[in-house]
PDB file of N, H, CA, C and O in Angstrom:
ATOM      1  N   UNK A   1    -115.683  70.776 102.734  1.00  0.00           N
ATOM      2  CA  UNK A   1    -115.678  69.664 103.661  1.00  0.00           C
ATOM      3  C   UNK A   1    -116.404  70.035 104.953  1.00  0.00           C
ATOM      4  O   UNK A   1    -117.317  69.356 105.424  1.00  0.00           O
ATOM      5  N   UNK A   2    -115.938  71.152 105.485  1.00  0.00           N
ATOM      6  H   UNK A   2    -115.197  71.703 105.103  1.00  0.00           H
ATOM      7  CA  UNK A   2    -116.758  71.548 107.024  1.00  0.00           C
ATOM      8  C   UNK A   2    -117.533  73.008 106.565  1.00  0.00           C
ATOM      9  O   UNK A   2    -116.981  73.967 106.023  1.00  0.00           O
ATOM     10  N   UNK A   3    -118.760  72.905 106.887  1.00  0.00           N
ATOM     11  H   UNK A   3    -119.208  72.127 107.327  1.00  0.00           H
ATOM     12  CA  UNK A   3    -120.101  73.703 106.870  1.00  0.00           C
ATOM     13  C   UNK A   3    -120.168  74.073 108.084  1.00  0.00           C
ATOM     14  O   UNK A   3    -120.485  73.288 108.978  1.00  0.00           O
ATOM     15  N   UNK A   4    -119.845  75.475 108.316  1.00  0.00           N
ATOM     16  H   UNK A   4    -119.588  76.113 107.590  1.00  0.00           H
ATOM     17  CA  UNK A   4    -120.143  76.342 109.995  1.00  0.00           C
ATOM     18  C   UNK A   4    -121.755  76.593 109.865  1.00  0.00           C
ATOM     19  O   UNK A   4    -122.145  76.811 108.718  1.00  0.00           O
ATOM     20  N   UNK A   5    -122.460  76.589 110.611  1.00  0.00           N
ATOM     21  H   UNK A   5    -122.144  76.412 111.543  1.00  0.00           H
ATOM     22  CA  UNK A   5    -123.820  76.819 110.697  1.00  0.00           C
ATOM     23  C   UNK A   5    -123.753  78.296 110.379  1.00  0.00           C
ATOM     24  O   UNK A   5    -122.714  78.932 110.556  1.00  0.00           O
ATOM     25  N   UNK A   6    -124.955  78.886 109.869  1.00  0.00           N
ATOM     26  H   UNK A   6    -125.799  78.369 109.725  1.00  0.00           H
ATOM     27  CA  UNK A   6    -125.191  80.238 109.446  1.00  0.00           C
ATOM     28  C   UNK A   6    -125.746  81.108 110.793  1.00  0.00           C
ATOM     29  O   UNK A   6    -126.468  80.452 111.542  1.00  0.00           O
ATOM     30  N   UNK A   7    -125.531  82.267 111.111  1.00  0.00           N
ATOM     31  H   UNK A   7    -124.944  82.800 110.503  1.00  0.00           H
ATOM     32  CA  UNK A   7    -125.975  83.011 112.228  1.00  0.00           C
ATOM     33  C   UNK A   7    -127.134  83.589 111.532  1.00  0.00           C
ATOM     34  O   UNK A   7    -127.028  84.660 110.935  1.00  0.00           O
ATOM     35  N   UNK A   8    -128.157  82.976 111.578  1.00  0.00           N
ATOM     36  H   UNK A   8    -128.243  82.105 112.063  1.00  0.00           H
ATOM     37  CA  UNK A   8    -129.111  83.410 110.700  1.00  0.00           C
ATOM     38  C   UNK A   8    -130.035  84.154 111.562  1.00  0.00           C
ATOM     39  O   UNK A   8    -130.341  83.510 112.565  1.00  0.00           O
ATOM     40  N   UNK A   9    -130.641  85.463 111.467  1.00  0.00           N
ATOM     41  H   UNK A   9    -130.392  85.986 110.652  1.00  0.00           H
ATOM     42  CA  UNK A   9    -131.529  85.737 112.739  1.00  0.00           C
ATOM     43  C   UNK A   9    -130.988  86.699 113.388  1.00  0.00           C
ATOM     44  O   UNK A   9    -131.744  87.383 114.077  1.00  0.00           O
ATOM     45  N   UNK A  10    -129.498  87.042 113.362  1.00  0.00           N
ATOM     46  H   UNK A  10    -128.884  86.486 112.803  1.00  0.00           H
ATOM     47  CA  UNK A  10    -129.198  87.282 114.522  1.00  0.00           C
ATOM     48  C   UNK A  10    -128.931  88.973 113.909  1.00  0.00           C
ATOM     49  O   UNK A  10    -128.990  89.199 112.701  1.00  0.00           O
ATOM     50  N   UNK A  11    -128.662  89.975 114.836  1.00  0.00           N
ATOM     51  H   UNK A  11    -128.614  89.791 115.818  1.00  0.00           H
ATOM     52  CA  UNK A  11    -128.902  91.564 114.272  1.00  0.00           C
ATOM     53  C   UNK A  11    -127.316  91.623 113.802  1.00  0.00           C
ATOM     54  O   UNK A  11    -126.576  90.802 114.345  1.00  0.00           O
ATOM     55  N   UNK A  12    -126.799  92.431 112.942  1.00  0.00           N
ATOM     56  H   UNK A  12    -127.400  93.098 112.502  1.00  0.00           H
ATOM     57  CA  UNK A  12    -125.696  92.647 112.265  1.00  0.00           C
ATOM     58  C   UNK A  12    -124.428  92.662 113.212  1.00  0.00           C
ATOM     59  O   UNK A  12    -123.284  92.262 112.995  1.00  0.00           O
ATOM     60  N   UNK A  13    -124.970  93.229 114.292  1.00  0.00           N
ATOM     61  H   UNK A  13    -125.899  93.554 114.468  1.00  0.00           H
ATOM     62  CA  UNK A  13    -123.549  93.853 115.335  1.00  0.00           C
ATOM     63  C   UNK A  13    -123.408  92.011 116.098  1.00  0.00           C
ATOM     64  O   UNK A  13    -122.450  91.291 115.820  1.00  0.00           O
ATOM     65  N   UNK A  14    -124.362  91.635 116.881  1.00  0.00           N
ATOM     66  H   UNK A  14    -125.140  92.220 117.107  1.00  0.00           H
ATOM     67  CA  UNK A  14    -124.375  90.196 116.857  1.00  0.00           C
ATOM     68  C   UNK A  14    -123.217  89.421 116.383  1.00  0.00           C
ATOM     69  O   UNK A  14    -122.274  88.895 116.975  1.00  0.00           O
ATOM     70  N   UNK A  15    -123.627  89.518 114.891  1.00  0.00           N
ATOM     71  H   UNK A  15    -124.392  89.945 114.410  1.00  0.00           H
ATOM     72  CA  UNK A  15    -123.006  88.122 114.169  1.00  0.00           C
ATOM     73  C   UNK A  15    -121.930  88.381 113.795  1.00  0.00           C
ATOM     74  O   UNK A  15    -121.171  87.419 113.677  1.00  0.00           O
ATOM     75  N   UNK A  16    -121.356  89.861 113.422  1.00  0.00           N
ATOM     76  H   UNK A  16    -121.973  90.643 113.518  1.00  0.00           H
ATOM     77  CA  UNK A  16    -120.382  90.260 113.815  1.00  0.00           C
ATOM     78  C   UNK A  16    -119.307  89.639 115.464  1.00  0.00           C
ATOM     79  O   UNK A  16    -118.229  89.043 115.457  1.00  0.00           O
ATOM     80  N   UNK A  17    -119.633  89.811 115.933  1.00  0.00           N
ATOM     81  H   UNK A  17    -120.508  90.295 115.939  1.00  0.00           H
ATOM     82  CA  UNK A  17    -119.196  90.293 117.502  1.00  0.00           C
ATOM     83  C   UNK A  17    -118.878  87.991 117.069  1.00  0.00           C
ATOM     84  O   UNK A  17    -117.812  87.429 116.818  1.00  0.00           O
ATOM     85  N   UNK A  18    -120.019  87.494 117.153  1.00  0.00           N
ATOM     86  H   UNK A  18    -120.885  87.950 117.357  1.00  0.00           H
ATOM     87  CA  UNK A  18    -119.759  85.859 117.329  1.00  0.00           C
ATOM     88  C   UNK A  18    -118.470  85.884 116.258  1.00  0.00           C
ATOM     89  O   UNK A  18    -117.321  86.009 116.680  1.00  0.00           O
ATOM     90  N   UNK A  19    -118.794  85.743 114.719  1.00  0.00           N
ATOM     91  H   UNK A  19    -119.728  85.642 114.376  1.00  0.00           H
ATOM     92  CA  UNK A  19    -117.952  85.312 113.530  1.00  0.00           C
ATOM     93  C   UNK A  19    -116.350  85.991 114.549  1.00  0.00           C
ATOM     94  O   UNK A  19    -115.634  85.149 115.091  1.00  0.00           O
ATOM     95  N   UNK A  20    -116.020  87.386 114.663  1.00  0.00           N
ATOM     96  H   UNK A  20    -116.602  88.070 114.223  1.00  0.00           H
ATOM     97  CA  UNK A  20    -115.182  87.315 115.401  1.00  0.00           C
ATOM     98  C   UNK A  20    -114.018  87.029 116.710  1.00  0.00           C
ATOM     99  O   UNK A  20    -112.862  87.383 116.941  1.00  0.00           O
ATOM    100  N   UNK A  21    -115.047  86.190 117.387  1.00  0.00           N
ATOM    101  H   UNK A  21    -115.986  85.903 117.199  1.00  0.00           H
ATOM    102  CA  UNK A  21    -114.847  85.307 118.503  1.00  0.00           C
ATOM    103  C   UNK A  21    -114.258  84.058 117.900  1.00  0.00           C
ATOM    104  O   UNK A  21    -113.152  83.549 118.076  1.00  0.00           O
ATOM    105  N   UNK A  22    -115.405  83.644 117.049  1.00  0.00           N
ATOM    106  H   UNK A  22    -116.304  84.058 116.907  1.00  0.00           H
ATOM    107  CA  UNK A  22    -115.184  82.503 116.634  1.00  0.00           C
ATOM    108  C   UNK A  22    -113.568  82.193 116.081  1.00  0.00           C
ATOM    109  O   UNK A  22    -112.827  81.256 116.377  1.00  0.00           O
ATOM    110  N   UNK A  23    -113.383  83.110 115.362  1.00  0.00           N
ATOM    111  H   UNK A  23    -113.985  83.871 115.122  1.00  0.00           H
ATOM    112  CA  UNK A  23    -112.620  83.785 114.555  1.00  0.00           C
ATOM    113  C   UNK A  23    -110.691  83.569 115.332  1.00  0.00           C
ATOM    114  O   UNK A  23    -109.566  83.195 114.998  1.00  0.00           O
ATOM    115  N   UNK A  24    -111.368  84.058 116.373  1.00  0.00           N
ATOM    116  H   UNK A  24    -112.281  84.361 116.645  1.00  0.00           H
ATOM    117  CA  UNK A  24    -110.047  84.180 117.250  1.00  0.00           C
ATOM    118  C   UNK A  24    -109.177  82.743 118.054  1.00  0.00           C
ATOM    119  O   UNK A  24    -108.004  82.386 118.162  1.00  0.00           O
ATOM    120  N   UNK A  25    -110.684  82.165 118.556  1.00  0.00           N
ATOM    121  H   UNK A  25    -111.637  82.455 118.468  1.00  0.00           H
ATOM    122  CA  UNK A  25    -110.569  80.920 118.902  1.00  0.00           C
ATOM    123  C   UNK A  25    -110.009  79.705 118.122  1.00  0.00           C
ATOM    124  O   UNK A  25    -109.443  78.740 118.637  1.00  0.00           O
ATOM    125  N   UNK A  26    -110.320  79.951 116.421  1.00  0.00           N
ATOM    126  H   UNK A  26    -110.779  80.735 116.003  1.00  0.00           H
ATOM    127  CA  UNK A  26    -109.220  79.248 115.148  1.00  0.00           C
ATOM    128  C   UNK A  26    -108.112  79.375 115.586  1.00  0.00           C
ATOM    129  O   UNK A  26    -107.340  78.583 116.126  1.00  0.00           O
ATOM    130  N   UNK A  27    -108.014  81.095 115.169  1.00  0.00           N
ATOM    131  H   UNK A  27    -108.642  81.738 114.730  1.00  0.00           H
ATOM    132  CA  UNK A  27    -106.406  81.534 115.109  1.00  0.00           C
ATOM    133  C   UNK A  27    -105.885  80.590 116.316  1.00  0.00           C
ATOM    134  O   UNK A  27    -105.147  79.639 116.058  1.00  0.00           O
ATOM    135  N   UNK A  28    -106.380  80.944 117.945  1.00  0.00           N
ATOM    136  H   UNK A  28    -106.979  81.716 118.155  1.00  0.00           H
ATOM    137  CA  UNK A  28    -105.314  80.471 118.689  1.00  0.00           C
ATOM    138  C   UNK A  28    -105.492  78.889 118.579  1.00  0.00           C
ATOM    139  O   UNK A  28    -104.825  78.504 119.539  1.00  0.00           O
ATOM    140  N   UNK A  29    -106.010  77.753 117.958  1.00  0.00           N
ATOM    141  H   UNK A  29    -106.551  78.067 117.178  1.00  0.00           H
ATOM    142  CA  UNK A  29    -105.917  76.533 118.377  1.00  0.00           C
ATOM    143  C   UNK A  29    -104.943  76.280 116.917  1.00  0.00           C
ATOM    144  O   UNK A  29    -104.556  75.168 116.558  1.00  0.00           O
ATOM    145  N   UNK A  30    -104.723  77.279 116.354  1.00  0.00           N
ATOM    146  H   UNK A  30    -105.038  78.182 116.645  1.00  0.00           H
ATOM    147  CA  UNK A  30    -103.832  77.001 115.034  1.00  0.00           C
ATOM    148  C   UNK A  30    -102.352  77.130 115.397  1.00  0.00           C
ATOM    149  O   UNK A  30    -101.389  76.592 114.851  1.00  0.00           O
ATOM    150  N   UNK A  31    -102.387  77.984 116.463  1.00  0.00           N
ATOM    151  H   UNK A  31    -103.170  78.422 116.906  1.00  0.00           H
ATOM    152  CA  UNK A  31    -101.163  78.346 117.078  1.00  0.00           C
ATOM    153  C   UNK A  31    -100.097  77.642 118.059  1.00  0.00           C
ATOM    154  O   UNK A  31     -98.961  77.897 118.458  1.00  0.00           O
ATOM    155  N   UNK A  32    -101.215  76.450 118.272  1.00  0.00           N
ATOM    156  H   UNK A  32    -102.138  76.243 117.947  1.00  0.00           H
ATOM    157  CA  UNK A  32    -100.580  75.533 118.788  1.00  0.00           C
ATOM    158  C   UNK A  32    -100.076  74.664 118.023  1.00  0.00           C
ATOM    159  O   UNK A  32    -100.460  74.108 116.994  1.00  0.00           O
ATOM    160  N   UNK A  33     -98.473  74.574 119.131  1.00  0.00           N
ATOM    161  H   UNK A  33     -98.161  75.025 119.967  1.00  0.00           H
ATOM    162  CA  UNK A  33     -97.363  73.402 117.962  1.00  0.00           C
ATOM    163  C   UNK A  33     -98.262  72.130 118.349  1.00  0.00           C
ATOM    164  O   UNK A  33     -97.572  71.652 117.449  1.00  0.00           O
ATOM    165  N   UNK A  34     -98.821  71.456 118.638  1.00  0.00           N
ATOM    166  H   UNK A  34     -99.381  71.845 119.369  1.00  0.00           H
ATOM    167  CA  UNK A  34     -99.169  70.229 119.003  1.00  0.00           C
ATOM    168  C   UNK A  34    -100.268  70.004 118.602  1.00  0.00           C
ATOM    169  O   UNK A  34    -100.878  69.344 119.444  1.00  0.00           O
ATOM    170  N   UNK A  35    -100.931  70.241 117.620  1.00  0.00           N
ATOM    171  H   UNK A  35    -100.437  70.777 116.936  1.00  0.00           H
ATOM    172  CA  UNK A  35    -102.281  70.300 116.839  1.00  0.00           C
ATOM    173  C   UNK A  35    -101.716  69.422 115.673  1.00  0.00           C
ATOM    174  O   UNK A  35    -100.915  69.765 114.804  1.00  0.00           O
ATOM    175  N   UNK A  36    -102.398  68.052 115.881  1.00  0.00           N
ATOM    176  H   UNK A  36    -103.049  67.773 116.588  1.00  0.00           H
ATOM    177  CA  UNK A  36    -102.256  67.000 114.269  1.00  0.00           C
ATOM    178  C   UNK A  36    -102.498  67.948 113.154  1.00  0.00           C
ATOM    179  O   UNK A  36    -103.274  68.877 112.933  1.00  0.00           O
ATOM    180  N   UNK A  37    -101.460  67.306 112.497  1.00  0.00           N
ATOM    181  H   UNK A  37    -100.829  66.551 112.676  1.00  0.00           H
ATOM    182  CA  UNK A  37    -101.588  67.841 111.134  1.00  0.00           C
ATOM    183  C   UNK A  37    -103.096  67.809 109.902  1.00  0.00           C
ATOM    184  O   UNK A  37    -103.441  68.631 109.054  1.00  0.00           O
ATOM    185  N   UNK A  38    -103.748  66.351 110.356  1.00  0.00           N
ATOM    186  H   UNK A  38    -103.467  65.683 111.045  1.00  0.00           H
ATOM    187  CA  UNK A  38    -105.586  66.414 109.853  1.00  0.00           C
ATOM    188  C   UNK A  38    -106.147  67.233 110.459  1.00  0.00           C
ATOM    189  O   UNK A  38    -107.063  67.612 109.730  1.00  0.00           O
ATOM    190  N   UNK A  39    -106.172  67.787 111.415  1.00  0.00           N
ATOM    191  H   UNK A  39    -105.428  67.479 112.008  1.00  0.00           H
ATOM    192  CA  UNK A  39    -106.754  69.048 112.271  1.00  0.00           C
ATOM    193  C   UNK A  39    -106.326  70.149 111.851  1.00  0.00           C
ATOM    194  O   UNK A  39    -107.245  70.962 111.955  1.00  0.00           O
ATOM    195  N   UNK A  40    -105.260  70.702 111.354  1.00  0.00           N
ATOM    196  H   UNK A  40    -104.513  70.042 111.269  1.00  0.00           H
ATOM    197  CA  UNK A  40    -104.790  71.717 111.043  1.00  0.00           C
ATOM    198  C   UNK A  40    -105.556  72.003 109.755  1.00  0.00           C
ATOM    199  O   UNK A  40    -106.322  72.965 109.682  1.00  0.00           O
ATOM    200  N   UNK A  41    -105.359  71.216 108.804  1.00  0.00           N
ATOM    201  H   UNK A  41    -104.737  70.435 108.864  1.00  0.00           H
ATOM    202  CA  UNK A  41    -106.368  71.265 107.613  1.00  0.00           C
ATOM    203  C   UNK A  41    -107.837  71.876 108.016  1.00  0.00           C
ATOM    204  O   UNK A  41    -108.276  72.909 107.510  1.00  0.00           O
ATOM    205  N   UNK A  42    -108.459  71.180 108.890  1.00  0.00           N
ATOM    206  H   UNK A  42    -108.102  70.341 109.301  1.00  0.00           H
ATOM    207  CA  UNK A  42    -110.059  71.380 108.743  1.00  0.00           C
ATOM    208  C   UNK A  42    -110.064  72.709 109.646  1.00  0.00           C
ATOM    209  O   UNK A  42    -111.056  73.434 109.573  1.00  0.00           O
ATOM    210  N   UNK A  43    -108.739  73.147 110.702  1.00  0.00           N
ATOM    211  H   UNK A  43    -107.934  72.557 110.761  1.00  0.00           H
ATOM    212  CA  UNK A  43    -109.116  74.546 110.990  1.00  0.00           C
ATOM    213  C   UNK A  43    -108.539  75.515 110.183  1.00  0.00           C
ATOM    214  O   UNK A  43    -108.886  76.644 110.531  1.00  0.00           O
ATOM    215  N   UNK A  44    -107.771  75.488 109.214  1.00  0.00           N
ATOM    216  H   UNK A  44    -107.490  74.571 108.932  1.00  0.00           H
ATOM    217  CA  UNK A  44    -107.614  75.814 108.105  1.00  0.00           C
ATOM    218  C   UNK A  44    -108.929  76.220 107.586  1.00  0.00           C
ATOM    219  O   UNK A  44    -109.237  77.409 107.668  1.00  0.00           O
ATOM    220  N   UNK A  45    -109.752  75.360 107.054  1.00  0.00           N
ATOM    221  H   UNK A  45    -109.502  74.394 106.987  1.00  0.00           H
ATOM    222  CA  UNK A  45    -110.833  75.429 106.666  1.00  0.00           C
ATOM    223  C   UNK A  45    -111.856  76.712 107.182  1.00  0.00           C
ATOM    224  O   UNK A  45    -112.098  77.814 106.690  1.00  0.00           O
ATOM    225  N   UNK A  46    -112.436  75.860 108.692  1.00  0.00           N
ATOM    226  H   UNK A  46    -112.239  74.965 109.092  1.00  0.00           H
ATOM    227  CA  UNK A  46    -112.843  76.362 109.379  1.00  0.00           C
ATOM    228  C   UNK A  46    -112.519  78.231 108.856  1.00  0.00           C
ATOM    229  O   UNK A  46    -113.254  79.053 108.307  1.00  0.00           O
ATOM    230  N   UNK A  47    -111.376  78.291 109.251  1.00  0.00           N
ATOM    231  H   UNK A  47    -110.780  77.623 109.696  1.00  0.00           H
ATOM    232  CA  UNK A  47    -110.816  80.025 109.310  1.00  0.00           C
ATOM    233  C   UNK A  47    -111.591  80.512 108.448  1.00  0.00           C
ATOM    234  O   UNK A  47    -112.365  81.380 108.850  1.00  0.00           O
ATOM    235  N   UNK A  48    -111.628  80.181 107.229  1.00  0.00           N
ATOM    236  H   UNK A  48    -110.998  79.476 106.903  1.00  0.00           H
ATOM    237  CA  UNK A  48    -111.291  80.480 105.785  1.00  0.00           C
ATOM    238  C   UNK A  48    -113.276  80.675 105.753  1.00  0.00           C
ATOM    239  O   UNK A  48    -113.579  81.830 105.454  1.00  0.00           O
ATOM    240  N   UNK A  49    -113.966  80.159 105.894  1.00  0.00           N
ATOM    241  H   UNK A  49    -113.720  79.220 106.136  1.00  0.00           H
ATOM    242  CA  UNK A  49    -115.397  79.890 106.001  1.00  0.00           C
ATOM    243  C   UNK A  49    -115.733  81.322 107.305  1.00  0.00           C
ATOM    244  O   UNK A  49    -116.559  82.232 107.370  1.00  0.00           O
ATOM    245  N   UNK A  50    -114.949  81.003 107.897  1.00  0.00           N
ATOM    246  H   UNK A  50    -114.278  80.264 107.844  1.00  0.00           H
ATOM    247  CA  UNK A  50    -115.238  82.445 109.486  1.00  0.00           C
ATOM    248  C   UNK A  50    -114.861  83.618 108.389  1.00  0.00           C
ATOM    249  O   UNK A  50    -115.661  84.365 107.826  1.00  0.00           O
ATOM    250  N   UNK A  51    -113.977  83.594 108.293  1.00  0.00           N
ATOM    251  H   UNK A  51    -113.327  82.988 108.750  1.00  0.00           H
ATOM    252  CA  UNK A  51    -113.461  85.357 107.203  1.00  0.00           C
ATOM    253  C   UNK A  51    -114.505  85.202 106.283  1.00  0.00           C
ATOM    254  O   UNK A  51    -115.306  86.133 106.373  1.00  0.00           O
ATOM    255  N   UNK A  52    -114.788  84.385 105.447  1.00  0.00           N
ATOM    256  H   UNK A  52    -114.137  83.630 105.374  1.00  0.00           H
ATOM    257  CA  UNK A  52    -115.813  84.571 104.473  1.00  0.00           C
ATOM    258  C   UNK A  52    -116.953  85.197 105.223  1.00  0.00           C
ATOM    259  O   UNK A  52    -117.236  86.365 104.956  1.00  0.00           O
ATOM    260  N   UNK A  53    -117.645  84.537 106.146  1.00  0.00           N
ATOM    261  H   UNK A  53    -117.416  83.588 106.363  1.00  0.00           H
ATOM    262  CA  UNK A  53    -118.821  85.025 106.662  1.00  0.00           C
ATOM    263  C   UNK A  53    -118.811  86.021 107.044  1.00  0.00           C
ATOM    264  O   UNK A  53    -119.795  86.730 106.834  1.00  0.00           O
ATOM    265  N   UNK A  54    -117.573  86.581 107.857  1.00  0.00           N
ATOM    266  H   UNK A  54    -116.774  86.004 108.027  1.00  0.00           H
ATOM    267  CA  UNK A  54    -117.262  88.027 108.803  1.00  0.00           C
ATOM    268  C   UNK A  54    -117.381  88.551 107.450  1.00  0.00           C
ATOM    269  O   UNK A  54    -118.530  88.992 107.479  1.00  0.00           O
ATOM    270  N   UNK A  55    -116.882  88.813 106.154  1.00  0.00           N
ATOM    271  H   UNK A  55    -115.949  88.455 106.130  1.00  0.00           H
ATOM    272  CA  UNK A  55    -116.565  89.828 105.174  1.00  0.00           C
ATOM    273  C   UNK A  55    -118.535  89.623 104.704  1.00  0.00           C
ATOM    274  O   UNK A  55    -119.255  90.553 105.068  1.00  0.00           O
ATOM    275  N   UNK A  56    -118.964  88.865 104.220  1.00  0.00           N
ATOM    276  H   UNK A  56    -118.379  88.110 103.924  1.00  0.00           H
ATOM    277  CA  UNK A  56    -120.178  89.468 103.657  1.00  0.00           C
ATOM    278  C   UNK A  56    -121.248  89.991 104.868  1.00  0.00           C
ATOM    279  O   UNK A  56    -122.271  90.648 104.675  1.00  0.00           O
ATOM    280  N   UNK A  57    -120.712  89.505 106.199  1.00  0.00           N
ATOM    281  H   UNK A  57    -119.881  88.971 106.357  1.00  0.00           H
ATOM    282  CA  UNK A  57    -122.265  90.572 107.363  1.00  0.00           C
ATOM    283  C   UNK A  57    -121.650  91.797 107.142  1.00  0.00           C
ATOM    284  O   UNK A  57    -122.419  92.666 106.729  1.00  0.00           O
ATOM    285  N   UNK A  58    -120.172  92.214 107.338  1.00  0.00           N
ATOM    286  H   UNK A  58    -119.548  91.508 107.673  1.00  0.00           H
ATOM    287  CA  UNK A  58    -119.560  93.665 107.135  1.00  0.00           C
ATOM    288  C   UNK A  58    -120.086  94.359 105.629  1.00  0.00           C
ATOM    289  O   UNK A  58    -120.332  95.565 105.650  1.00  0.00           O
ATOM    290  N   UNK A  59    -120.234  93.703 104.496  1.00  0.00           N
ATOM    291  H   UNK A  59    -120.034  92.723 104.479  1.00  0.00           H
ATOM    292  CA  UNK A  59    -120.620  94.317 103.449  1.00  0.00           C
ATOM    293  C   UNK A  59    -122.143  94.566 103.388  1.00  0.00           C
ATOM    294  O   UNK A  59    -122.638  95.536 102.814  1.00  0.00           O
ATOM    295  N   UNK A  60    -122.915  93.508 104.095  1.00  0.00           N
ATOM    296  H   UNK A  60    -122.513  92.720 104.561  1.00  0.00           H
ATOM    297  CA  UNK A  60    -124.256  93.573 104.246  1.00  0.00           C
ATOM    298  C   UNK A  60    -124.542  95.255 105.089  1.00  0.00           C
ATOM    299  O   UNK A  60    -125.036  96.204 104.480  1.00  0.00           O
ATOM    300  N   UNK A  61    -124.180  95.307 106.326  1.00  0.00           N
ATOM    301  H   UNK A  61    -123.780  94.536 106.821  1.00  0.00           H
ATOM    302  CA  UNK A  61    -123.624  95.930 107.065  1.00  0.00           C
ATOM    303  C   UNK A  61    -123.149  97.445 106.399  1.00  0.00           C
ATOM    304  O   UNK A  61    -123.740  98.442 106.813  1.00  0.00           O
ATOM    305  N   UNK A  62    -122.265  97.571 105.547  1.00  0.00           N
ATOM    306  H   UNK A  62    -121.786  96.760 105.211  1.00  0.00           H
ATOM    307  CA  UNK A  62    -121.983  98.638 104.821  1.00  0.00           C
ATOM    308  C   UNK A  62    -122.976  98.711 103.679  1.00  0.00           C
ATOM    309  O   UNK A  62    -123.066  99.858 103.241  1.00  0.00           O
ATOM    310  N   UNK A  63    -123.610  97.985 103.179  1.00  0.00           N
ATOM    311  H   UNK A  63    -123.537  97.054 103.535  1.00  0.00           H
ATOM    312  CA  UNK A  63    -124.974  98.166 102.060  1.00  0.00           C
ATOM    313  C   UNK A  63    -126.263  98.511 102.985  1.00  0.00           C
ATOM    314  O   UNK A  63    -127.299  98.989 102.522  1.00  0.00           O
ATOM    315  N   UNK A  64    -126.156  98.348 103.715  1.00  0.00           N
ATOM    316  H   UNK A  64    -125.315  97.960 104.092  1.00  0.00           H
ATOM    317  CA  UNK A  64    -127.497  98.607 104.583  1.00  0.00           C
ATOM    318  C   UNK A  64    -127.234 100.122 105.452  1.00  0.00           C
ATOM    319  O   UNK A  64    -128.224 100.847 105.558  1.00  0.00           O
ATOM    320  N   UNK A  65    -125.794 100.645 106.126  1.00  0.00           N
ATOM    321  H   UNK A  65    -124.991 100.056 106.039  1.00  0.00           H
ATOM    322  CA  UNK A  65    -125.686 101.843 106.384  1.00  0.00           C
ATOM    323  C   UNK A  65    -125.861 102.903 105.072  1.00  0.00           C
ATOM    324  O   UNK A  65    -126.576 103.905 105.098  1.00  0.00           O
ATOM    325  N   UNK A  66    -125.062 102.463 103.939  1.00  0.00           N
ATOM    326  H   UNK A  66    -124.482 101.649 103.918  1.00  0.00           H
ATOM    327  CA  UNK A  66    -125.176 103.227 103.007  1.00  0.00           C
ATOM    328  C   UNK A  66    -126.412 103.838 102.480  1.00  0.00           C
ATOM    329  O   UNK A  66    -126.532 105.041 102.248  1.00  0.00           O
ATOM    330  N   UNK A  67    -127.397 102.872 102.290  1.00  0.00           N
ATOM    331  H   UNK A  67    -127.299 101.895 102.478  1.00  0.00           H
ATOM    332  CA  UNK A  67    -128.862 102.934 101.909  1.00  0.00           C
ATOM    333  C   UNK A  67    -129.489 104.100 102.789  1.00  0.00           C
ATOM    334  O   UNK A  67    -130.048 105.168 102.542  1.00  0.00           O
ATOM    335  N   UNK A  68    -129.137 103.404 103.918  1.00  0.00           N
ATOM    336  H   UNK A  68    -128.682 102.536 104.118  1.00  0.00           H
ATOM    337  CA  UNK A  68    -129.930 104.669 104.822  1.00  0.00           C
ATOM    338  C   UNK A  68    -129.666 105.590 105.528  1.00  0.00           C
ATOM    339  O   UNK A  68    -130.163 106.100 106.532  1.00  0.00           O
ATOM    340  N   UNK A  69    -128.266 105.879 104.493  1.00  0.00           N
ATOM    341  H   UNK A  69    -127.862 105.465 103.677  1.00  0.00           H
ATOM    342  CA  UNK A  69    -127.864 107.638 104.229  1.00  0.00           C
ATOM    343  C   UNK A  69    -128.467 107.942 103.185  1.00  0.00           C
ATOM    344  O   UNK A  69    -128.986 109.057 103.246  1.00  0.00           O
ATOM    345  N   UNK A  70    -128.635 107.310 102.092  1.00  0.00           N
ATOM    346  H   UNK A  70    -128.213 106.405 102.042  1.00  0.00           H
ATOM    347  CA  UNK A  70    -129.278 107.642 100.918  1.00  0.00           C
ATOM    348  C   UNK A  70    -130.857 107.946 101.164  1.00  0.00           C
ATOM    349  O   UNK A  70    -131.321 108.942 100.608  1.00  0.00           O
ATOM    350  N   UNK A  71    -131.600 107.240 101.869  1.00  0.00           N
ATOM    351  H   UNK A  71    -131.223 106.431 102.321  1.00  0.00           H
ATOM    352  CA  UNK A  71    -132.926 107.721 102.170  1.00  0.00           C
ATOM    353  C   UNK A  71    -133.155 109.145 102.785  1.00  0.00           C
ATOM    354  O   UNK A  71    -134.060 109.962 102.614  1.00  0.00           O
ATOM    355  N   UNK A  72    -131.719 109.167 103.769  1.00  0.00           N
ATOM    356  H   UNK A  72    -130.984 108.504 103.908  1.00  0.00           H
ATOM    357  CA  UNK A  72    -132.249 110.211 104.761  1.00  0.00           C
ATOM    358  C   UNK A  72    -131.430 111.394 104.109  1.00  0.00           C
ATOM    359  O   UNK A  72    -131.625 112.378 104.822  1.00  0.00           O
ATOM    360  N   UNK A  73    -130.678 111.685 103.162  1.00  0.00           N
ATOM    361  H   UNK A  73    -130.519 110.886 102.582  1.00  0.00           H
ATOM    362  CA  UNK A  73    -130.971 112.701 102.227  1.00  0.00           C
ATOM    363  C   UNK A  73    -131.611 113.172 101.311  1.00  0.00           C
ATOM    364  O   UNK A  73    -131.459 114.313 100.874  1.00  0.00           O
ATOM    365  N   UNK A  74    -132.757 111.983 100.731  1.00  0.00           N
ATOM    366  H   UNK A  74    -132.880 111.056 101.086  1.00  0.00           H
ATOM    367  CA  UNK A  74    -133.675 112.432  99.925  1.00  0.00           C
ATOM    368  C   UNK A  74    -134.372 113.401 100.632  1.00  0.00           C
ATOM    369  O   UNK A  74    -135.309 113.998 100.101  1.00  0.00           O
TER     370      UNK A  74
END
């Protein structure tokens, strides 16, 4: 239902550093008792789309450090 725009462009530590902001700013508007219940859903959502994104720049992130330990021991 809700599509977060992609941090496309941006250097690993970056999009990191945003997705986790972003990230935080869910959590606390979730935390409020006074948040409609149709809102709760789509930041529900929201969250769920932020962790997704935070987990594949971190794996990108760990495939790309890994690699270039592997180069620099050949």
């Amino acid at each position: 239902m809700f599509k977060q725009p992609a941090i496309s462009g941006e250097p690993p530590w970056r999009q990191m550093l945003e997705l986790e902001s972003r990230k935080e700013v869910i959590e606390g508007w979730l935390s409020c008792a006074d948040v409609p219940n149709q809102l709760v859903e789509v930041l529900k959502e929201m969250l769920a789309t932020t962790e997704h994104e935070l987990q594949a720049v971190r794996s990108q992130r760990l495939d790309s450090t890994t690699s270039s330990r592997r180069r620099e021991s050949d």
